[in-house]
C-alpha positions in Angstrom: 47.9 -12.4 -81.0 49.9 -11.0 -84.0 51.9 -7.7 -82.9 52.3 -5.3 -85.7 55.8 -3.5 -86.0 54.6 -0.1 -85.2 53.8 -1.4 -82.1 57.0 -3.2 -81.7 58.8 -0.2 -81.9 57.8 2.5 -79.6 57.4 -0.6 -76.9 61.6 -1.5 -77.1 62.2 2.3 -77.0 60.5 2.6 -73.9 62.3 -0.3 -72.6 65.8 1.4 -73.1 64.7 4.4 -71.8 63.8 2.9 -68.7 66.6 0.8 -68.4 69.2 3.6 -68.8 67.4 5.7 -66.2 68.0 3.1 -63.8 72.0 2.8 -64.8 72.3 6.1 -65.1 70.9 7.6 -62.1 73.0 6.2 -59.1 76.0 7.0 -61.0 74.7 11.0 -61.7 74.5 11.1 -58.2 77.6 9.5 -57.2 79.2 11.4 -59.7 77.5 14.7 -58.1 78.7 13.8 -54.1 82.3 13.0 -55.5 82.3 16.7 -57.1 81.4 18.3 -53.6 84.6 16.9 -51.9 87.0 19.4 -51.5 90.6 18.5 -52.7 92.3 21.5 -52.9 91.5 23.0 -49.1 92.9 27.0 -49.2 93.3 27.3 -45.6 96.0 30.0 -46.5 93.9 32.0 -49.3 96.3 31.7 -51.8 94.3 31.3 -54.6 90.9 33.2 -56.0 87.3 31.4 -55.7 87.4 30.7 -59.4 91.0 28.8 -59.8 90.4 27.1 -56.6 87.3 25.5 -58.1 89.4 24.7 -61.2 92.0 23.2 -59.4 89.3 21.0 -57.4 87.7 19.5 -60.3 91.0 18.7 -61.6 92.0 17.1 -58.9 88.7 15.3 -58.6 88.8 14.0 -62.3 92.3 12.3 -61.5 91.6 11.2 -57.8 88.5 9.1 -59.6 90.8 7.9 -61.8 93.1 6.6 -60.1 91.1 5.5 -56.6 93.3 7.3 -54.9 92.8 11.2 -53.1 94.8 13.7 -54.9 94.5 16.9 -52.0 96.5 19.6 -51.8 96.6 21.7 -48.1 97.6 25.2 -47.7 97.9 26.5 -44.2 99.5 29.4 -42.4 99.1 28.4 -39.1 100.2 24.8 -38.8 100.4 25.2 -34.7 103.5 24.8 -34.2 103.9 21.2 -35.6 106.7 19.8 -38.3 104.8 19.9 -42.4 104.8 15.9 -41.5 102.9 15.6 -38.4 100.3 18.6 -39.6 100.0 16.5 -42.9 99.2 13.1 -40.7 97.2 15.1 -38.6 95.1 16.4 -41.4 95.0 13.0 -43.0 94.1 11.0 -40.1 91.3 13.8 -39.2 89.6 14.8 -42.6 90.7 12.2 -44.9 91.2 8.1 -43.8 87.7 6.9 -43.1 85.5 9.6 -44.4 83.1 9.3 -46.8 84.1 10.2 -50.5 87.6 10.2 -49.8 90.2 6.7 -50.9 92.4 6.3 -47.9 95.2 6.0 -50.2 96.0 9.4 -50.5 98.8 11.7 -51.9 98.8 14.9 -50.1 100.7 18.5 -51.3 101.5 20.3 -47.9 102.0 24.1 -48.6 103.2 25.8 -45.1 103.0 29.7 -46.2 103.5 30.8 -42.3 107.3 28.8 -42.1 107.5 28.7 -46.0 107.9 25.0 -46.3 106.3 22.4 -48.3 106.5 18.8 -48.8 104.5 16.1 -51.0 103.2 12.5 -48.7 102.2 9.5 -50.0 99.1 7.5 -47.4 98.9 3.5 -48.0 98.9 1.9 -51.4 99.2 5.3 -53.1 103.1 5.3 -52.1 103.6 2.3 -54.5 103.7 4.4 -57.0 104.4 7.8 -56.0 107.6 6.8 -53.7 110.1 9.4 -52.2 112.3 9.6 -55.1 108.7 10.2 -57.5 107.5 13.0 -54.7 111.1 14.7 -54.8 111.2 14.8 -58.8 107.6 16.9 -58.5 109.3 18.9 -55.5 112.1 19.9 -58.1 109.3 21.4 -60.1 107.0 23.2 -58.4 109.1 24.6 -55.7 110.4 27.3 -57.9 107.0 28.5 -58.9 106.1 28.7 -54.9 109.1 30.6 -54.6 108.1 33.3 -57.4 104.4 32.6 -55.7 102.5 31.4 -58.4 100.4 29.0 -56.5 97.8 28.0 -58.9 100.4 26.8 -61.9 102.4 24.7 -58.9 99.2 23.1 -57.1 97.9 21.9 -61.0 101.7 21.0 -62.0 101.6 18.8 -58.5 98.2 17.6 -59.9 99.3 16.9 -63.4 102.2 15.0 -62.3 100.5 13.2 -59.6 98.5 11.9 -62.3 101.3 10.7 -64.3 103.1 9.1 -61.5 100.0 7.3 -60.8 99.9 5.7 -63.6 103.2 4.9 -64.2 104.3 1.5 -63.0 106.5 1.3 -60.2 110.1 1.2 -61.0 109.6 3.2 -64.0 110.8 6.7 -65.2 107.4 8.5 -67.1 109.3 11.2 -67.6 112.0 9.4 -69.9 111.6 10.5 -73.5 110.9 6.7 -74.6 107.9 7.0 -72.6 106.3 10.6 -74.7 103.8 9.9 -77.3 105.7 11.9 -79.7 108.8 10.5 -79.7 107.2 6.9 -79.8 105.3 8.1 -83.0 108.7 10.0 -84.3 110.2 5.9 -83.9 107.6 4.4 -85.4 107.7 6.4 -88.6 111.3 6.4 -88.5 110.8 2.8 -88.8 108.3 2.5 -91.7 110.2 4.7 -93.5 113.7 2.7 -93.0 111.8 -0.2 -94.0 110.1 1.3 -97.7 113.5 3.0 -98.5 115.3 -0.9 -98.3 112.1 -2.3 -100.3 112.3 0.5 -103.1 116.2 -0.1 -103.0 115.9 -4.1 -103.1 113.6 -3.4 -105.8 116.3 -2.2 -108.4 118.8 -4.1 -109.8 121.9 -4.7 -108.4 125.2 -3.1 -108.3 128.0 -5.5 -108.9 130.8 -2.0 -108.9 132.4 -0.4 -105.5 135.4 1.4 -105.1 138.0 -1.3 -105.8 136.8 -1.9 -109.2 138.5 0.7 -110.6 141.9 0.4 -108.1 144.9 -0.4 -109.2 146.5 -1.7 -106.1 150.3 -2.5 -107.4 150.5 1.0 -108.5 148.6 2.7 -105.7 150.2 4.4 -101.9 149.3 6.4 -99.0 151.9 9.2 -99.9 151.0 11.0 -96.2 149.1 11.7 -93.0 148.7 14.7 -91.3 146.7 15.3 -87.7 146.1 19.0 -87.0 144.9 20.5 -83.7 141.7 22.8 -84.2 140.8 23.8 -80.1 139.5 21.9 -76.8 136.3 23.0 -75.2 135.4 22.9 -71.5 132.0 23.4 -69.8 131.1 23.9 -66.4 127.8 23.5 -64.7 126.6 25.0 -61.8 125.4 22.6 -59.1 121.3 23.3 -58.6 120.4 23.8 -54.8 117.4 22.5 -54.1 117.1 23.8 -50.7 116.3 20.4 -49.3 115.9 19.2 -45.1 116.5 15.9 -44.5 115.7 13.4 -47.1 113.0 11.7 -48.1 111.3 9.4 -45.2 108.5 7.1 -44.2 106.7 6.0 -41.3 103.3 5.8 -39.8 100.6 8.5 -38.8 99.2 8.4 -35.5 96.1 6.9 -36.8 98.5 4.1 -38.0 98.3 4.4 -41.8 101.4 3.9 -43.2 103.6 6.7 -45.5 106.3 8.2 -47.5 107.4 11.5 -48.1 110.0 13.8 -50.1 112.6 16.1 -48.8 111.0 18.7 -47.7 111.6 22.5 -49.4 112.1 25.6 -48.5 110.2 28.1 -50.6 
């Protein structure tokens, strides 16, 4: 039986239709129980309704990304317990084994009741974000909790969290040879080192320099002369970091493995 093309037609739309509905589905509602998982948990209420939402689907986007749980704790009561065992406590209860969270976790302590924070890295995740990573984020959002702008240090701990993760281990993202721009700035330094030696190999070429025209059996150095113009000295002041202890690892009661920064006073 001969099938005419307007037939054809409608018949393969249909069939893509119903083909993407089936794709597309289980992943709208994965994609919709992943965005209910709290990340950012304001125990402390440090941060309005609106910019902890923010914050969460920030942290979501990356955590997806990267397969592993980007969370950030606030707390003022931490019941008497050290920022590392509250943070393995909270991990081993809330976060390893539960549904919609990656037990490799990376987890932003913020103690507002002994004004102390730290950054801890759970399985795999502290491949890459190691104590020497978590202390170089510690350096940078431990002023802002100290000025109490909580919102711009929890998303600067996201940001760079997302960076780190990313980042191979071993290597420094935050080196300049590593920036987009600078990269770019090479590269075009580049091309245009290489067109300026084609237009000059173009031209002829220029068989005179400086002895040319030197008469060396009638020419002397008739005198040298070194003056003194000033010497310049710089000091700079030592940063204090506030740091306890350094940087550490170990394993949570549950038994999942760890590493952590120095921990800050704020």
């Amino acid at each position: 039986m001969k099938i005419s093309k307007q037939r054809i037609l409608p018949l393969i739309l249909f069939m893509l239709c119903l083909l993407s509905s089936i794709i597309i589905a289980p992943t709208t509602q994965a994609a919709t129980n992943s965005k209910d998982i709290p990340y950012v948990i304001d125990d402390a209420n440090l941060l309005s309704t609106d910019d902890q939402q923010d914050l969460n689907d920030l942290a979501n986007k990356y955590s997806r990304k990267h397969d592993t749980s980007i969370v950030v704790v606030t707390t003022n009561d931490t019941n008497n317990m050290s920022t590392t065992d509250y943070a393995s406590m909270y991990y081993d209860t809330y976060i390893h084994g539960n549904d919609g969270y990656n037990d490799n976790c990376v987890l932003f302590l913020i103690d507002i009741d002994n004004r102390k924070t730290n950054i801890f890295a759970y399985e795999d995740a502290k491949i890459r974000m190691d104590s020497g990573r978590s202390n170089k984020i510690l350096d940078v959002v431990t002023p802002k909790l100290k000025g109490s702008d909580y919102d711009d240090a929890i998303k600067t701990f996201i940001k760079k969290a997302n960076l780190y993760l990313g980042a191979e281990p071993g290597t420094n993202p935050d080196n300049i040879f590593f920036k987009l721009w600078f990269q770019l700035l090479i590269a075009v330094i580049i091309g245009a080192t290489v067109v300026g030696i084609m237009v000059f190999n173009s031209g002829g070429k220029v068989t005179t320099n400086s002895a040319t025209y030197l008469d060396h059996g009638n020419s002397k150095l008739t005198g040298c002369f070194d003056h003194y113009i000033r010497t310049t000295t710089t000091r700079t002041k030592k940063a204090d970091n506030n740091n306890s202890g350094d940087g550490s690892s170990g394993t949570t009661g549950g038994g999942s493995s760890f590493s952590s920064g120095n921990e800050r006073s704020f």
